[in-house]
C-alpha positions as CSV (number, residue, x, y, z in Angstrom):
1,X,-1.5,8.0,-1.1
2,X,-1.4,5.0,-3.3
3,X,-1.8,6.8,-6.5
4,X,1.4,8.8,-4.6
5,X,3.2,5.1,-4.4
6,X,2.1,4.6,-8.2
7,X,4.1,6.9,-8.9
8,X,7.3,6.1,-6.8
9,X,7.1,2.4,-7.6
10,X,4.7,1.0,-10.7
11,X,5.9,-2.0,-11.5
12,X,5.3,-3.0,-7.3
13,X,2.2,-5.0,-6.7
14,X,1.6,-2.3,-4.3
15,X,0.8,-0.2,-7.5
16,X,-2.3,-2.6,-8.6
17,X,-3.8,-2.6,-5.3
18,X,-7.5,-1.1,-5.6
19,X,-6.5,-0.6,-9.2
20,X,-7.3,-3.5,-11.1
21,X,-9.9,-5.9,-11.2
22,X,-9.3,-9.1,-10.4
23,X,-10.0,-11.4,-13.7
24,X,-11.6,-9.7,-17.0
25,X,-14.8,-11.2,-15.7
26,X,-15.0,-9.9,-12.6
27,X,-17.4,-7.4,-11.6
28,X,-16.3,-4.2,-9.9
29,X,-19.2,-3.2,-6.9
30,X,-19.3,-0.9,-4.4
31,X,-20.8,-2.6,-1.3
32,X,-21.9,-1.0,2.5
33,X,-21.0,-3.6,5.4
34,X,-24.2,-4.3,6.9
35,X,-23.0,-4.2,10.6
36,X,-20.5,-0.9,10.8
37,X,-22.6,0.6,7.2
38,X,-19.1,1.2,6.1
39,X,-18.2,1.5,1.9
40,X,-15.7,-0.4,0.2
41,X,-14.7,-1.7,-3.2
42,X,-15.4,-5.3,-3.9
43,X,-13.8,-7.5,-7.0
44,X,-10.9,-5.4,-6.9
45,X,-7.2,-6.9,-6.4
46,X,-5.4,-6.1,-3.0
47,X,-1.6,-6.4,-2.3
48,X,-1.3,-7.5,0.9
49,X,1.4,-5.3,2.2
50,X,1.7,-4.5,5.2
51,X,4.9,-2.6,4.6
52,X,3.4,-0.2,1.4
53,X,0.1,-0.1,1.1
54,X,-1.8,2.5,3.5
55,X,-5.2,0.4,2.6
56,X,-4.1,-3.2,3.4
57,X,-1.7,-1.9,6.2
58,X,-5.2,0.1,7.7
59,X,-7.3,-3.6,7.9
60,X,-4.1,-5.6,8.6
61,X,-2.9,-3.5,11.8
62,X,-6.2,-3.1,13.1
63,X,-6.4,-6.9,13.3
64,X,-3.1,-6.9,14.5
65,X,-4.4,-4.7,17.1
66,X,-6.9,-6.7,18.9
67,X,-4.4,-9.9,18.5
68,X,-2.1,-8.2,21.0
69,X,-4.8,-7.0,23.2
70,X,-6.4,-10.3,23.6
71,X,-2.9,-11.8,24.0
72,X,-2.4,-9.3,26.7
73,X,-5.6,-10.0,28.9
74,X,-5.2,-13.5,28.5
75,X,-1.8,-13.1,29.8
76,X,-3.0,-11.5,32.9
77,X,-5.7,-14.0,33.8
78,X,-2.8,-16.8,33.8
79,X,-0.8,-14.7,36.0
80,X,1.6,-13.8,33.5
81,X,3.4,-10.7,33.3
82,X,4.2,-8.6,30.4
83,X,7.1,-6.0,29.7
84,X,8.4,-4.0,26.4
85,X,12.2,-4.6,25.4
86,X,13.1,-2.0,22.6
87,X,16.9,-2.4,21.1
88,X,18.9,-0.2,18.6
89,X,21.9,0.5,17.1
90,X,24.1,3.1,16.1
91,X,24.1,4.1,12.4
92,X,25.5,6.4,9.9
93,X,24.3,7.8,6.7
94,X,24.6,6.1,3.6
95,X,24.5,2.7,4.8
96,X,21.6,0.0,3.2
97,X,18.6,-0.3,4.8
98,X,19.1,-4.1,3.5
99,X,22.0,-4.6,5.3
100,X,21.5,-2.7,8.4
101,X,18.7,-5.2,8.5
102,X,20.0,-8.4,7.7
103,X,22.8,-7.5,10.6
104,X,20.4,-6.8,12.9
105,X,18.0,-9.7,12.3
106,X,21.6,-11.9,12.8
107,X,22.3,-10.1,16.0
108,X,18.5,-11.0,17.4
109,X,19.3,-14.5,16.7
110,X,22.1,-14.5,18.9
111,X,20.6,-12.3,21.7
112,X,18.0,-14.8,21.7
113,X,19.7,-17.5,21.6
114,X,22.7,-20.1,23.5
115,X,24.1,-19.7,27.4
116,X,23.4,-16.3,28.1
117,X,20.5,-15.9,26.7
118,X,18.8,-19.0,28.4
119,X,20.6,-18.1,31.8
120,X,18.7,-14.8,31.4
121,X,15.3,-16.0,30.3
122,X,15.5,-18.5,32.9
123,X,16.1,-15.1,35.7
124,X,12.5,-13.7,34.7
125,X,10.5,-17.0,33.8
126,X,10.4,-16.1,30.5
127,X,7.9,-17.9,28.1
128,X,7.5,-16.0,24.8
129,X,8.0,-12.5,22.8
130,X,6.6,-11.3,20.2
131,X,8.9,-9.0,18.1
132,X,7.8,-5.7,15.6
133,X,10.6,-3.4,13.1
134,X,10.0,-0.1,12.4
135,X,12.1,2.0,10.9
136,X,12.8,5.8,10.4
137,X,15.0,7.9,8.3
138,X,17.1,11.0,9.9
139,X,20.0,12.5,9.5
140,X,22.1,9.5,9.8
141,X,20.2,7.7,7.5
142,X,18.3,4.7,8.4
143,X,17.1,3.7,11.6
144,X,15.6,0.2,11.9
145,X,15.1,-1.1,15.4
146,X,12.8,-3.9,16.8
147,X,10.3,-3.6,20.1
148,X,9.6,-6.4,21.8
149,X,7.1,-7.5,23.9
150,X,7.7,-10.3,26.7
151,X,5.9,-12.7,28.4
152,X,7.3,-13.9,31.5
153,X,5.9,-15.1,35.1
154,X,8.5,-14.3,37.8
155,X,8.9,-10.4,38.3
156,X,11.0,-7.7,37.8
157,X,12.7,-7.1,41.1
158,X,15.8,-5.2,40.3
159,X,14.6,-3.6,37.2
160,X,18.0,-1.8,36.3
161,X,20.3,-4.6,36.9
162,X,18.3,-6.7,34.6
163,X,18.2,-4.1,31.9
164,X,22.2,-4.0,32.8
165,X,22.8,-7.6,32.2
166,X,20.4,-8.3,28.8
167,X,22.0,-4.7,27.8
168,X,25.6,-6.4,27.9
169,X,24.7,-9.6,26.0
170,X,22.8,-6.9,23.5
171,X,26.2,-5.1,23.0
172,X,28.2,-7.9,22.2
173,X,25.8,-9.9,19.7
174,X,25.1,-6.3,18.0
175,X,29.4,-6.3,17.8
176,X,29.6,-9.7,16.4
177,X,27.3,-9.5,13.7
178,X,28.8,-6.7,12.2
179,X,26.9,-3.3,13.8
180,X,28.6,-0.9,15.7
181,X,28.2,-1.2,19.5
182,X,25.0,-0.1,21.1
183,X,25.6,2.6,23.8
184,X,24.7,1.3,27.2
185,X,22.0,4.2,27.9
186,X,19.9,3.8,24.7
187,X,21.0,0.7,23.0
188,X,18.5,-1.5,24.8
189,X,15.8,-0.7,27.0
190,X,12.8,-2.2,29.0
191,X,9.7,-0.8,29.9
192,X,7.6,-2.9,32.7
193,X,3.9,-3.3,33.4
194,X,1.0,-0.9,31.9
195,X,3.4,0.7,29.6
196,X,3.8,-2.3,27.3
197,X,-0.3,-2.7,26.8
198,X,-0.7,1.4,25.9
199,X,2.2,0.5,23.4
200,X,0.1,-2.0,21.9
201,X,-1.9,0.6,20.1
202,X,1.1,1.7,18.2
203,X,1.6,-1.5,16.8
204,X,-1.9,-1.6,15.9
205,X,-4.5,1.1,14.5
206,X,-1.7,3.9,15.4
207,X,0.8,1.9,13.9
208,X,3.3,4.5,11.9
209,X,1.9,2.5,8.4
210,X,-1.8,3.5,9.5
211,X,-0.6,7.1,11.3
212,X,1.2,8.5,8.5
213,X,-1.7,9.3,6.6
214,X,-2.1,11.8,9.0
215,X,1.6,12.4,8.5
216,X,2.8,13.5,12.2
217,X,6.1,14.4,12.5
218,X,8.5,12.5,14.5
219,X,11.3,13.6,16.8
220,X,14.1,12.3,15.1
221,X,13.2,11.2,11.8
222,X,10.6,10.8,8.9
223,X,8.5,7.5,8.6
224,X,8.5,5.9,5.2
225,X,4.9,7.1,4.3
226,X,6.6,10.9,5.5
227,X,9.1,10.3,2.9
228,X,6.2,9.6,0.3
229,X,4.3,12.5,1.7
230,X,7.0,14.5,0.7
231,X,7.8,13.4,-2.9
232,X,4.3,14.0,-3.7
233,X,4.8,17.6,-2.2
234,X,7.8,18.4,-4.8
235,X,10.3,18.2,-1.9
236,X,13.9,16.1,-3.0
237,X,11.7,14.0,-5.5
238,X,14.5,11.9,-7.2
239,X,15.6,10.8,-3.2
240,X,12.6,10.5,-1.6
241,X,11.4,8.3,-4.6
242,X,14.7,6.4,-4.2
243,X,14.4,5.9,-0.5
244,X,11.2,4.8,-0.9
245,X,12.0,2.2,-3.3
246,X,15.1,0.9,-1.3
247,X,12.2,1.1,1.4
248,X,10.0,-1.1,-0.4
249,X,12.5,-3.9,-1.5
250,X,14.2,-4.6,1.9
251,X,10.9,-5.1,3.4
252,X,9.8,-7.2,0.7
253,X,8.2,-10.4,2.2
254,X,8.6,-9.4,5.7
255,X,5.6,-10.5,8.7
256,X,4.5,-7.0,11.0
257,X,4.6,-9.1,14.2
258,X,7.6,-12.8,14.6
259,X,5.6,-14.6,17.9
260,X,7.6,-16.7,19.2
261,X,6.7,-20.9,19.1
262,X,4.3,-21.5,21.0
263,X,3.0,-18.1,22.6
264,X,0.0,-18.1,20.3
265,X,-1.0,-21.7,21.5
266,X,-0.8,-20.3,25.2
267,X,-2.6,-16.9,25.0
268,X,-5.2,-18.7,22.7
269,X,-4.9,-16.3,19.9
270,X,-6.2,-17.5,16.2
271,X,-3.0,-17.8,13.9
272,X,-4.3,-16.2,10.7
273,X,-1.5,-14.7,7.6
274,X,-2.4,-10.5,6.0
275,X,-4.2,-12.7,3.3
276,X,-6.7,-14.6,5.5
277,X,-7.4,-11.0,7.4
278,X,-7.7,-9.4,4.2
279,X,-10.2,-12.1,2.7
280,X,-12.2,-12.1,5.9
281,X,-13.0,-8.5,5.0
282,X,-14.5,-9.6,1.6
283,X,-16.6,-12.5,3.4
284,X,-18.4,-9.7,5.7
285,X,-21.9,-9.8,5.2
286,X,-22.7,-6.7,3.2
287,X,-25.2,-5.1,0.7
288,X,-24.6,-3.9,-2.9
289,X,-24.9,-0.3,-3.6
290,X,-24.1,0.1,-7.1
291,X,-22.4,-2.4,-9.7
292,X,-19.6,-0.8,-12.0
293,X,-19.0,-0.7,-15.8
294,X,-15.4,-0.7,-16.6
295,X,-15.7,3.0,-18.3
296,X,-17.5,3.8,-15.0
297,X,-14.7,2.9,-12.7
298,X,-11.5,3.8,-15.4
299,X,-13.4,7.6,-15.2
300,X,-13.1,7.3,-11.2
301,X,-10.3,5.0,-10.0
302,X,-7.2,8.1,-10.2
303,X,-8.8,10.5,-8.2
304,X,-12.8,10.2,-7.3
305,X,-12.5,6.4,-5.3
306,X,-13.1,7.9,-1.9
307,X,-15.9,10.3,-3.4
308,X,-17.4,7.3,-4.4
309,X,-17.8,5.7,-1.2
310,X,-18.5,8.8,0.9
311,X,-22.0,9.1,-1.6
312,X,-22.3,5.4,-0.8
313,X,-22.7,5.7,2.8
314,X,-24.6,8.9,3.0
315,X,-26.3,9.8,-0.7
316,X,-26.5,6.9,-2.6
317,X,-29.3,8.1,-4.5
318,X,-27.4,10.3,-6.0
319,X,-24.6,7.6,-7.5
320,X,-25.8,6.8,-10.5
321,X,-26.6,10.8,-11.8
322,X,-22.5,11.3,-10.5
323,X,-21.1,8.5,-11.7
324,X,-22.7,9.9,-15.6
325,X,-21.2,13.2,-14.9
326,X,-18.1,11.7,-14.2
327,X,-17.5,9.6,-17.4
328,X,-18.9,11.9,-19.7
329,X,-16.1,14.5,-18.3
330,X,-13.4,12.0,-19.1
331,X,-15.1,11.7,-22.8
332,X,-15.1,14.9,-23.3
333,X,-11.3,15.2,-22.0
334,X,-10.1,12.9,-24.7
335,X,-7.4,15.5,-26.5
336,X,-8.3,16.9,-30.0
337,X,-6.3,15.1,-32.8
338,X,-3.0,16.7,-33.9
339,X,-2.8,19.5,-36.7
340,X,-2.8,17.2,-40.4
341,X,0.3,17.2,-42.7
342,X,0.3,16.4,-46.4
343,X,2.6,13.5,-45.8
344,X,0.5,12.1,-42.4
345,X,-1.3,8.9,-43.0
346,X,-4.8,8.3,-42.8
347,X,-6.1,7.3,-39.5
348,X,-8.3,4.3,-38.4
349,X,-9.9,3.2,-35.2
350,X,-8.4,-0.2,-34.2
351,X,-10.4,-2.1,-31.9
352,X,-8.0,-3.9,-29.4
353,X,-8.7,-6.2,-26.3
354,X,-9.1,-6.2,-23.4
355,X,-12.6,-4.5,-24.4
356,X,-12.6,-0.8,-23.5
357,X,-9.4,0.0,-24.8
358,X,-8.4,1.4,-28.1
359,X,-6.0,2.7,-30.2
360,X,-5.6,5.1,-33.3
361,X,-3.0,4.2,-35.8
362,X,-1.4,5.1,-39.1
363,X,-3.8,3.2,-42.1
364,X,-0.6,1.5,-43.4
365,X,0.8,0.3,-40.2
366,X,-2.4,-1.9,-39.3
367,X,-1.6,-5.2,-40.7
368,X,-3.4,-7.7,-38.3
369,X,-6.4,-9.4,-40.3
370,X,-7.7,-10.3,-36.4
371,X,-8.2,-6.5,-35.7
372,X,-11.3,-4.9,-36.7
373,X,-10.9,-1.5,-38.7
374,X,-13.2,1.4,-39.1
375,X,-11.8,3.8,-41.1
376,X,-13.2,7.5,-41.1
377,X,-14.5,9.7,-44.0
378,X,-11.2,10.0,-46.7
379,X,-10.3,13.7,-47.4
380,X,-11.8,15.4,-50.1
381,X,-10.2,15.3,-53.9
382,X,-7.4,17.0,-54.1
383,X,-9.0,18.8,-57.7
384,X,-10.8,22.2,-56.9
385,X,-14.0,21.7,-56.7
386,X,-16.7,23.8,-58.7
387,X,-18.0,25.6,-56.1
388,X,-15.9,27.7,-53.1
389,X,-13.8,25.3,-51.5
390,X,-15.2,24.3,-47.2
391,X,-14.1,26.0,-44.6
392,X,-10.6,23.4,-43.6
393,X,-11.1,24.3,-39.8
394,X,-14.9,23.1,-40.1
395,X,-13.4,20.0,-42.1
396,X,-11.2,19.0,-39.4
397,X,-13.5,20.0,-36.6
398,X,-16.1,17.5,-38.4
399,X,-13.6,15.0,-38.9
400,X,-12.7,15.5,-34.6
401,X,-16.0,14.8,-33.3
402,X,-16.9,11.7,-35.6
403,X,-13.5,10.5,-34.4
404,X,-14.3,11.5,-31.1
405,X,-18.3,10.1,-30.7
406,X,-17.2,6.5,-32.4
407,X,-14.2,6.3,-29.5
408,X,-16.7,6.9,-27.0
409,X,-19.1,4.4,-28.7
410,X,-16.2,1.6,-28.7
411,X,-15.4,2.2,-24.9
412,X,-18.8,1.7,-24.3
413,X,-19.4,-1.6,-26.3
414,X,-21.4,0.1,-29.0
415,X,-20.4,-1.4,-32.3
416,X,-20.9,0.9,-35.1
């Protein structure tokens, strides 16, 4: 999937994530946690996102996860009650994802705050939320809607005349900032009781980031990793990798989870940011497995990673003979050199930094006195020689695999 979202969006930081190392001196490991004798990749960059990346959205949400469940049971033990408000709003295709949200983060404001809202607050004791987006895309385009769960201590009595009244005050803060008004049967709902703490696994290690990699269809519209799904199946690229993109950006900087001031304080629940969950996973104790060269990784970061650490966990005795196989398959997959003309140039091996990187160009268009050149064997005299002239496909083949065994040498640090 994220060589999928590569592909969408490379210049996103999403697009580095497990991709690059960290600093030129870093070194790239593969490690097993010594508690759960799980894999993973250490030294390598992470993004962070919640929003793009099925990897940090995985470790995030199931941190997430146990957040909510240990803010519910502390809930219960301080006789607090918990229910799930979920509102939405009409929408039609074509309209921004940006601005659909923008509108609908203005209408929260006002539903949560000024007369009404504290008159209603005040009718169920309320004492905190804590408020999640998702978002789907349908037939009418974009679908971005926030649940809610609340805190409160008094009770629900009259469960429909309270879902009446907030309903109301949700209709006419959707109207005044700018969205169309929420029909009275779906545009907000609340779900009492058990129902709220089974929904807390959707939030967390089901949440639709972590779930679409199993990419289950939804009633009623695709999930943003479904729309990735699909570009890299060939379906509507140019769209879905639009959509994705306009995806990306309006989420750009935005938390999974808005608790409201205070809650965490009262539920006793650790405030930690994606980064600090993410750099607690690097801090488990763990034990190396194998220690990567850069050739090593560059022959297995597009499409062997998980290979990798499935031989970690179960064969890693059998690393090392792999991890050969693999980089002498990329070597031998570097492309023969193109058929010579009488006019072509000849052609040097430029060595380049970072080291492990190269480049062949054109003998007169290397002017840098800081590059080091090695030039390969000249072409023969143009005068007839004495004897039957070579073969020229053996000539060129010769001249291929010279060309070919001192690249290899420079990826590997060999100096000539």
């Amino acid at each position: 999937m994220l060589s999928v979202i590569r592909s969408i969006y490379p210049s996103h930081r999403t697009a580095s994530c497990m991709w690059s190392r960290v600093s030129q001196d870093t070194q790239i490991q593969v490690v097993r946690d010594v508690l759960t004798l799980k894999a993973r990749y250490s030294g390598l960059r992470v993004c962070g996102s919640i929003w793009t990346c099925p990897v940090c959205a995985a470790k995030i949400s199931e941190r997430r996860a146990a957040e909510l469940a240990q803010a519910i049971t502390q809930a219960r033990n301080l006789d607090i009650e918990v229910a799930l408000l979920t509102v939405t709003v009409p929408h039609v295709r074509g309209e921004s994802l940006a601005d659909l949200l923008a509108a609908l983060r203005k209408a929260w404001r006002s539903f949560t705050s000024g007369g009404t809202s504290g008159r209603l607050r005040r009718a169920i004791g309320l004492v905190g939320t804590i408020r999640n987006t998702e978002v789907t895309y349908g037939e009418n385009g974009w679908h971005p809607h926030f649940h809610c769960l609340m805190f409160f201590r008094g009770k629900l009595v009259d469960l429909e005349e309270i879902q009446r009244a907030w309903g109301e005050h949700w209709q006419k803060c959707a109207v005044s900032a700018g969205l169309r008004e929420p029909s009275t049967e779906h545009g907000l709902t609340i779900q009492p009781g058990d129902y709220a703490a089974r929904y807390v696994s959707k939030w967390g290690l089901e949440h639709e980031m972590t779930k679409s990699m199993a990419k289950k269809s939804r009633v009623g519209g695709r999930t943003p990793f479904d729309i990735a799904d699909d570009f890299a199946d060939g379906k509507d690229v140019e769209k879905n990798a639009a959509l994705w993109r306009e995806y990306a950006t309006a989420f750009k900087g935005q938390r999974q989870l808005y608790w409201s001031a205070g809650l965490k304080k009262l539920l006793v629940v650790e405030d930690k940011t994606d980064e600090e969950v993410l750099a607690e996973e690097e801090e488990r104790p763990a034990e190396l497995v194998v220690q990567l060269t850069w050739p090593e990784w560059t022959a297995i970061r597009l499409r062997h990673r998980a290979t990798l650490l499935m031989l970690a966990e179960e064969s890693p005795h059998l690393i090392r003979g792999w991890l050969n196989d693999r980089v002498e398959a990329s070597y031998k997959s570097i492309p023969p050199p193109p058929e010579p003309t009488e006019s072509a140039s000849p052609l040097v091996l430029a060595a380049v930094e970072p080291p492990g990187q190269v480049e062949i160009l054109p003998a007169d268009s290397v002017s840098s006195p800081q590059r080091e050149l090695f030039p390969l064997p000249a072409d023969p005299p143009a005068d007839p020689p004495a004897d039957p002239p070579a073969d020229p496909l053996a000539s060129r083949l010769a001249r291929w695999k010279a060309r070919r065994e001192l690249l290899y040498r420079r990826a590997l640090g060999i100096h000539p």
